[in-house]
C-alpha positions as CSV (number, residue, x, y, z in Angstrom):
1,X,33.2,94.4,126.2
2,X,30.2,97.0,126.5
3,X,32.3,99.3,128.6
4,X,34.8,99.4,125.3
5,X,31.9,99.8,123.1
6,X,30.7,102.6,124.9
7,X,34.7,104.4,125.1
8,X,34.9,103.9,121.2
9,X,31.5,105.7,120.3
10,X,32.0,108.3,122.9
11,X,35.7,108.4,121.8
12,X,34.5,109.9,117.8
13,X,33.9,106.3,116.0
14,X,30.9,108.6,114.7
15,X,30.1,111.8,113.3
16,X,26.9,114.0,114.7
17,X,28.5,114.4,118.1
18,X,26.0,115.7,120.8
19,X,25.6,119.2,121.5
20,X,27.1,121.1,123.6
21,X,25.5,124.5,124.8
22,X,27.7,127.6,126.8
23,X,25.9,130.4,128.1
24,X,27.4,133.5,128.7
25,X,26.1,137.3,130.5
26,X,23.5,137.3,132.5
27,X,19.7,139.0,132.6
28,X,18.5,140.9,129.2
29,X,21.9,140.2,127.7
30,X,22.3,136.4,128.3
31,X,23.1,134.2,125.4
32,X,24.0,131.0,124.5
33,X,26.5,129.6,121.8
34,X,26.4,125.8,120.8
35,X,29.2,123.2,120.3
36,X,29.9,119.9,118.7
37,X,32.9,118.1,119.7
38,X,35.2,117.2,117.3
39,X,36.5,113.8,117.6
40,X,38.9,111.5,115.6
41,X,42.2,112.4,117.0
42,X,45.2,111.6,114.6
43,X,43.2,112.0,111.9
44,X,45.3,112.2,108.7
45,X,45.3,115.6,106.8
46,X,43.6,115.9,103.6
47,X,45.7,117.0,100.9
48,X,45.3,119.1,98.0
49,X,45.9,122.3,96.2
50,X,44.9,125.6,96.2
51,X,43.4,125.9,93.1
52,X,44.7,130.0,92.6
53,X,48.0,129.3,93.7
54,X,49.3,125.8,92.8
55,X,50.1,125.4,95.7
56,X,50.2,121.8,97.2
57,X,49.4,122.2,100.9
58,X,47.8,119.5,103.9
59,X,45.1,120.3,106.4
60,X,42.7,119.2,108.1
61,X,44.7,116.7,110.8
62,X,44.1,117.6,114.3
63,X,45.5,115.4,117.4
64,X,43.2,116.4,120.0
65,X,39.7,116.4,120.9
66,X,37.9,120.2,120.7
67,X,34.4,121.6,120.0
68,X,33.7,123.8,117.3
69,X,30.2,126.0,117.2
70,X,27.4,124.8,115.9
71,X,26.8,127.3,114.2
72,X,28.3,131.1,113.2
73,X,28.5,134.2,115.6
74,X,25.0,136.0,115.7
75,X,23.9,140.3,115.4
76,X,22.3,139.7,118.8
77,X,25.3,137.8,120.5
78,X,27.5,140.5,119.4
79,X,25.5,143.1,120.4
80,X,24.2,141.4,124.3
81,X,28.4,141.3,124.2
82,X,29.1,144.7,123.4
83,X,26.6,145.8,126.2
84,X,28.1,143.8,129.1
85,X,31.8,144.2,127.8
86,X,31.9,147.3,126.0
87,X,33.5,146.2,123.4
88,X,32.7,148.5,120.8
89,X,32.7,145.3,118.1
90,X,30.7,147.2,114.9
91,X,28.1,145.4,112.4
92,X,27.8,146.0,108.5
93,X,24.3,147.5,108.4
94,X,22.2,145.4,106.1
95,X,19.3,147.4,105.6
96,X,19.7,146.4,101.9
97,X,20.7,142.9,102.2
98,X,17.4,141.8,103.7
99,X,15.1,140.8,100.9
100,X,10.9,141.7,101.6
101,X,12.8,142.1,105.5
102,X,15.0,144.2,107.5
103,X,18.6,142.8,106.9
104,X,19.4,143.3,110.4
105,X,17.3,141.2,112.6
106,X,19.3,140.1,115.5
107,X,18.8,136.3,114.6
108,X,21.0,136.9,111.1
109,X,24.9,135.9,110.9
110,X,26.9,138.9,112.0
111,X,28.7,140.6,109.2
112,X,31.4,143.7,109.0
113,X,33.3,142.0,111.5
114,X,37.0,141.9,111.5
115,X,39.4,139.2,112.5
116,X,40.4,141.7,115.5
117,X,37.1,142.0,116.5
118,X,36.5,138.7,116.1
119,X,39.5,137.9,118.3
120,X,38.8,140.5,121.2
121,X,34.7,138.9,121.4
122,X,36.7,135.5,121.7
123,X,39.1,136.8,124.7
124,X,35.5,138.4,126.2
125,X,34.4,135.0,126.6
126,X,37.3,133.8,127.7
127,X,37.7,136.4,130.5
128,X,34.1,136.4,131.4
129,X,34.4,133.1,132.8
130,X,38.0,133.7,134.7
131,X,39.7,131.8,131.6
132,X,42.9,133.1,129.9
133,X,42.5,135.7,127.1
134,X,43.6,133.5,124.1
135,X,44.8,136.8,121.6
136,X,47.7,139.3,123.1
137,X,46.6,142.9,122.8
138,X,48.3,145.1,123.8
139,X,46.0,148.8,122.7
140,X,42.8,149.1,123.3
141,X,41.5,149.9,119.8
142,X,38.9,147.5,118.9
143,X,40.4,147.0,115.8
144,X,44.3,147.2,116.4
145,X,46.0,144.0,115.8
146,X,47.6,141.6,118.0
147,X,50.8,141.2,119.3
148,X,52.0,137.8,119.1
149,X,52.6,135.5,122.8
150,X,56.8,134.2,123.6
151,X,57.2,131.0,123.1
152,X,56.0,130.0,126.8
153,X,53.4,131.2,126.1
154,X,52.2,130.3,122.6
155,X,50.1,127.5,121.6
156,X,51.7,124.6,119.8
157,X,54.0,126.3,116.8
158,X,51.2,129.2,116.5
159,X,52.4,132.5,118.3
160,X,48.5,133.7,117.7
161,X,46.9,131.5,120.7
162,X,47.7,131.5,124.1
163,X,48.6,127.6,125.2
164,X,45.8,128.4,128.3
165,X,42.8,129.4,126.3
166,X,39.8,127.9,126.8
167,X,37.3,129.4,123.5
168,X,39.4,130.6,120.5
169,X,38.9,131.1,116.8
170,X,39.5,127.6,114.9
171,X,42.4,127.6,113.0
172,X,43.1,126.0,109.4
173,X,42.9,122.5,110.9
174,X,40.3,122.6,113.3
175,X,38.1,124.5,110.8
176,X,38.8,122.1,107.8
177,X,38.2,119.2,110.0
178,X,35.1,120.2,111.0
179,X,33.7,121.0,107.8
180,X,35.4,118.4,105.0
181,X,36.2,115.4,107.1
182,X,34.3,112.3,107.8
183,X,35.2,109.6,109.7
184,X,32.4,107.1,108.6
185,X,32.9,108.3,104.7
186,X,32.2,105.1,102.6
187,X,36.2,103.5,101.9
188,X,37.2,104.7,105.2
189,X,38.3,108.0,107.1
190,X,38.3,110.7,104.3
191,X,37.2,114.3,103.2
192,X,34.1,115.5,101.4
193,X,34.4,118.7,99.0
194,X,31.9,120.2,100.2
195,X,30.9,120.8,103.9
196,X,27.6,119.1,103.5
197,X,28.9,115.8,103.7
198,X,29.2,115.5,99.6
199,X,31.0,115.6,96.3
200,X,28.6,117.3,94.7
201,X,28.1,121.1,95.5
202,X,24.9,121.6,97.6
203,X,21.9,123.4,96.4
204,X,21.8,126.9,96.7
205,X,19.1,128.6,98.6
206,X,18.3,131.2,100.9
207,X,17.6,129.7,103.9
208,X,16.6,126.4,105.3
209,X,17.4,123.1,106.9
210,X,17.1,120.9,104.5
211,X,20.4,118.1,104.0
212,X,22.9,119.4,100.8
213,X,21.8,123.0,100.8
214,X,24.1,126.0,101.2
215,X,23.5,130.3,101.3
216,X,25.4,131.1,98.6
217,X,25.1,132.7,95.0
218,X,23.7,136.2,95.5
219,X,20.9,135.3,98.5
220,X,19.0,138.4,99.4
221,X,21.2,138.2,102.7
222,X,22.4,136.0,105.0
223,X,20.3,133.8,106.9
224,X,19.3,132.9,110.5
225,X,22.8,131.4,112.3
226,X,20.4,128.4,112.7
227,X,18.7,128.2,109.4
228,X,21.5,128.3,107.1
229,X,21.8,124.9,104.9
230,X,22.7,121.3,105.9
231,X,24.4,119.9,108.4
232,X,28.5,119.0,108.0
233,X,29.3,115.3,109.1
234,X,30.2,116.3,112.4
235,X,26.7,118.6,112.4
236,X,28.2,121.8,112.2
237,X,26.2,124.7,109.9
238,X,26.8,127.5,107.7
239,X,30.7,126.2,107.0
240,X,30.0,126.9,103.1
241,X,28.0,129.9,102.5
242,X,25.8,132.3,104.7
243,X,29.0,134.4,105.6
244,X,33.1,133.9,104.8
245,X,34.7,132.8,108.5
246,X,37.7,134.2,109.6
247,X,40.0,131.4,110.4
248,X,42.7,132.1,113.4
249,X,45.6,131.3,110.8
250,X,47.8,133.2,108.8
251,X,46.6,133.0,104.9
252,X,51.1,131.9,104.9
253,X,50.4,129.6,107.7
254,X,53.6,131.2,109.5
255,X,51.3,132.5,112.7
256,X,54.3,135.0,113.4
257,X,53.2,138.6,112.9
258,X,50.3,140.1,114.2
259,X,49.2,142.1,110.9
260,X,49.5,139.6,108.5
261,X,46.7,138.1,106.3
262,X,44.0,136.2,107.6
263,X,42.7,132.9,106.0
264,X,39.1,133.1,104.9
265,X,36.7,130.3,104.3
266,X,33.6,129.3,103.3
267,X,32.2,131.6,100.6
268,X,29.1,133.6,101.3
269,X,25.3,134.9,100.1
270,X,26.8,137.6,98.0
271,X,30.6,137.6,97.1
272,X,31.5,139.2,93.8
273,X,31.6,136.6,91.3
274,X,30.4,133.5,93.7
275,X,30.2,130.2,93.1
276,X,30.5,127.1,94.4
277,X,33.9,126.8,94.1
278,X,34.2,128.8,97.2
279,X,32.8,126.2,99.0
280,X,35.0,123.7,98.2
281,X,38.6,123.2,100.3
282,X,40.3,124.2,97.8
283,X,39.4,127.9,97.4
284,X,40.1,130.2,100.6
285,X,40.6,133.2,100.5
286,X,42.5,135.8,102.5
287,X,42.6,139.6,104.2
288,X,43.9,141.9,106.3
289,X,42.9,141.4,109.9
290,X,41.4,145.1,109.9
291,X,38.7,144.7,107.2
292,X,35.5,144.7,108.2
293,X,34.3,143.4,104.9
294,X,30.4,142.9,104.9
295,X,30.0,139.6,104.2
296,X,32.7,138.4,107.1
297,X,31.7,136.9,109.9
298,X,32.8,134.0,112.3
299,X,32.5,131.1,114.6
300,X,34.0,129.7,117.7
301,X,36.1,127.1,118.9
302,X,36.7,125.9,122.4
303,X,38.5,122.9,124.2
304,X,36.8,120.2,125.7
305,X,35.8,120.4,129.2
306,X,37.8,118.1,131.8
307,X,36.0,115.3,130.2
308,X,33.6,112.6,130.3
309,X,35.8,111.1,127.7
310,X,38.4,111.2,130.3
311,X,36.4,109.8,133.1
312,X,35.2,106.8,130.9
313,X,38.5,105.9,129.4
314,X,40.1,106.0,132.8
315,X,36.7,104.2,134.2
316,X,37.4,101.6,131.5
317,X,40.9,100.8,132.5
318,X,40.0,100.0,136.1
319,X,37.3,97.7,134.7
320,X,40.1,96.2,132.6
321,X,42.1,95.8,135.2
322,X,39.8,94.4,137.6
323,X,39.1,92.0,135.1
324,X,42.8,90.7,134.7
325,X,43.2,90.3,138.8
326,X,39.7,88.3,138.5
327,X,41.3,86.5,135.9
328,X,44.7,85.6,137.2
């Protein structure tokens, strides 16, 4: 039963999944962006209320395998990005933001990005490697909205994502996954409220690796994309803190017109009356896809490739199988 061993591990039995690096340009304006995969299929949603609102609402339960990024969007990958594509993607100039240093070293979370720039970065890197553009626009402003897919097109019951995208923003599930669940929590599958893997809100600081930490409560700016707090179960970083995320969602969940609100998560270095309360599930928050608010940034999601998974399940089965006709 190694063979069954191995399927179950490589299947999400644990959290910390391996990573998974894509590069993307070539020459001066190569870069890289890093995934974990997200397993657990069938996971069941976590649910609770948004503590503004009184709203009772579920997330959190995603049926499939994907990889979510490591870590957020960088300056520097935007801007290698905007040189190959001409994209014209804008960043909040943090000459203030940056402590004893310059705010805007290209290692730093990129900032005064919109959800539409967000989204047009995300079909780059889909087209750039002959995949399908996963957002429908239709003008070339850099910040016009979307126009949502048919229903032949759409993903699922979201008319925001294109069925046959390959990288994408993570949407309300996929991001609260990746951040609040953990499959090895003690008492079985469950959620965290914070995305440090604890109850208890992480320390704040303003930068560093270091396991329950978080950027948040007025930091001098945000941090490196890689030096941004502790590690989520799944070993994602920066979910709370460092920058809010644009999530693909509708802050109404409907997915169905291309200007509406945009969910927002995570909290950030310097909010307006932050705490740690943004950090918790409970507390998104929301905005027009057109602001370029300085303290909003992003991450990426992607589906897994044809996969390994795949191969060893089906590699398993044969196994099995050859095992019964030895056995009969």
């Amino acid at each position: 039963m190694t063979w069954l061993l191995a399927v179950l591990v490589l299947a999400g039995a644990s959290a910390h999944a391996q990573t998974i690096t894509e590069t993307f340009g070539s020459g001066a304006n190569q870069f890289s962006i890093d995934f974990v995969q997200i397993g657990n299929p069938g996971n069941a949603a976590d649910q609770g209320k948004y503590a503004r609102y009184g709203e009772t609402f579920f997330a959190g339960s995603v049926d499939y395998f994907y990889r979510l990024g490591k870590f957020e969007i960088s300056r520097e990958i935007i801007e290698k990005a905007n040189n190959i594509g001409i994209l014209g993607i804008s960043l909040a100039n943090l000459d203030s933001f940056g402590g004893i240093t310059d705010g805007n070293i290209p290692t730093r979370a990129a900032t005064g990005i919109s959800w539409n720039e967000a989204a047009r970065f995300v079909n780059w890197l889909n087209i750039s490697k002959g995949y399908q553009a996963a957002y429908n626009f239709t003008t070339i402003g850099v910040n016009d909205n979307i126009t949502v897919w048919d229903g032949s097109q759409q993903s699922g019951s979201s008319a925001y994502r294109h069925k046959d995208a390959y990288y994408f923003l993570p949407n309300r599930d996929e991001w609260y996954k990746g951040a609040y669940f953990d499959p090895n929590k003690i008492g079985g599958m469950g959620y965290w409220d914070f995305p440090t893997g604890s109850d208890i809100a992480p320390n704040p600081v303003s930068g560093g690796t270091e396991a329950g930490t978080a950027v948040y409560e007025f930091q001098p700016g945000p941090a490196d994309i890689n030096f941004a707090g502790g590690l989520s179960p799944y070993g994602t970083m920066g979910q709370g803190g460092n920058v809010w995320e644009w999530i693909e969602s509708a802050a109404d969940g409907s997915n169905n017109l291309g200007g509406e609100d945009r969910e927002i998560r995570g909290g950030a270095w310097n909010a307006a009356g932050i705490t740690r309360d943004w950090l918790n599930p409970e507390w998104p928050s929301q905005a027009e896809p057109t602001n370029e608010f300085i303290s909003f940034g992003f991450r990426v999601a992607m589906v897994p490739e044809p996969s390994s998974l795949s191969l060893l399940l089906a590699g398993g089965a044969v196994l099995m199988t050859g095992r019964r006709r030895n056995l009969s």
